[in-house]
C-alpha positions as CSV (number, residue, x, y, z in Angstrom):
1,X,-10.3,10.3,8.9
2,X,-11.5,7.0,7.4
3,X,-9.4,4.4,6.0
4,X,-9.9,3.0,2.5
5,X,-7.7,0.2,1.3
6,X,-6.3,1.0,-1.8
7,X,-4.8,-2.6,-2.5
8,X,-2.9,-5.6,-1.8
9,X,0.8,-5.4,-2.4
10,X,3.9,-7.8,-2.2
11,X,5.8,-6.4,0.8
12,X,8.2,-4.6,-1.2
13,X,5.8,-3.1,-3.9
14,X,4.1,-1.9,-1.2
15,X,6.4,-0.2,0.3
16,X,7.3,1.4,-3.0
17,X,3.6,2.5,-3.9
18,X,3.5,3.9,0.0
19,X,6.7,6.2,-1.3
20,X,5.3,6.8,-4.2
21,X,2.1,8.1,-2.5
22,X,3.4,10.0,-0.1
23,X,5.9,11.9,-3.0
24,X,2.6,13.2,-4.4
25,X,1.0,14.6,-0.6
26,X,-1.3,11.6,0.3
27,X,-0.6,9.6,3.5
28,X,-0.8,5.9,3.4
29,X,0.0,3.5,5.7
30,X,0.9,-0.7,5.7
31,X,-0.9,-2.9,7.1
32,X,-0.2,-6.8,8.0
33,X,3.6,-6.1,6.6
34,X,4.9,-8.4,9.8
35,X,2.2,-11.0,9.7
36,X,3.6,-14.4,10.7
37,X,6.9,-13.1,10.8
38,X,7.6,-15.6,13.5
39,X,7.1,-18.7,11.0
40,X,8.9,-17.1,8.1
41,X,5.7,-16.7,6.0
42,X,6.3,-12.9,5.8
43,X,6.5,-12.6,2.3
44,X,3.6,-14.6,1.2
45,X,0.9,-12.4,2.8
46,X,0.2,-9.3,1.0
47,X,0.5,-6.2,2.5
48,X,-3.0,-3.7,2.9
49,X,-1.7,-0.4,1.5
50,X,-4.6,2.0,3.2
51,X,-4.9,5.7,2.4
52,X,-7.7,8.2,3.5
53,X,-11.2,7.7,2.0
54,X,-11.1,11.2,0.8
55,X,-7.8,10.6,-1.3
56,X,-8.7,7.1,-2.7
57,X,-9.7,7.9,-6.0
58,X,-7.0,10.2,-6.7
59,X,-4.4,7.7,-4.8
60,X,-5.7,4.5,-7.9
61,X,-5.0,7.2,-10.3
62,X,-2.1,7.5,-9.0
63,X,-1.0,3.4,-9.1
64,X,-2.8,3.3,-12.3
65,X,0.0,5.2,-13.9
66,X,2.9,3.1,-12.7
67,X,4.9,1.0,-14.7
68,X,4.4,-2.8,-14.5
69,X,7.2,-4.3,-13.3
């Protein structure tokens, strides 16, 4: 398994693309979701939402089809 990074994400958002992800069978994982958590700068830094290499393109199809908020 290789890691692919599918996209940067307000913490939230990325939380919700992770869920929607996973509703459709491909894995993904957050990455930097607690950086400087300490300082309070949490929610400035975007979140890496990182899926398999092998499921990438079909993962930005995916987000592709989402609603803008």
């Amino acid at each position: 398994m290789s890691l692919a990074e599918l996209g940067r994400f307000a913490r939230n958002e990325a939380h919700i693309v992770i869920g929607r992800l996973e509703s459709e069978g491909i894995p993904a994982l957050a990455l930097d979701g607690n950086a400087s958590i300490a300082d309070g700068s949490q929610f400035f830094i975007p979140v890496r939402v990182m899926v398999d290499a092998d499921d990438l393109e079909v993962a930005r199809g995916i987000i592709a089809a989402l609603p803008d908020s």
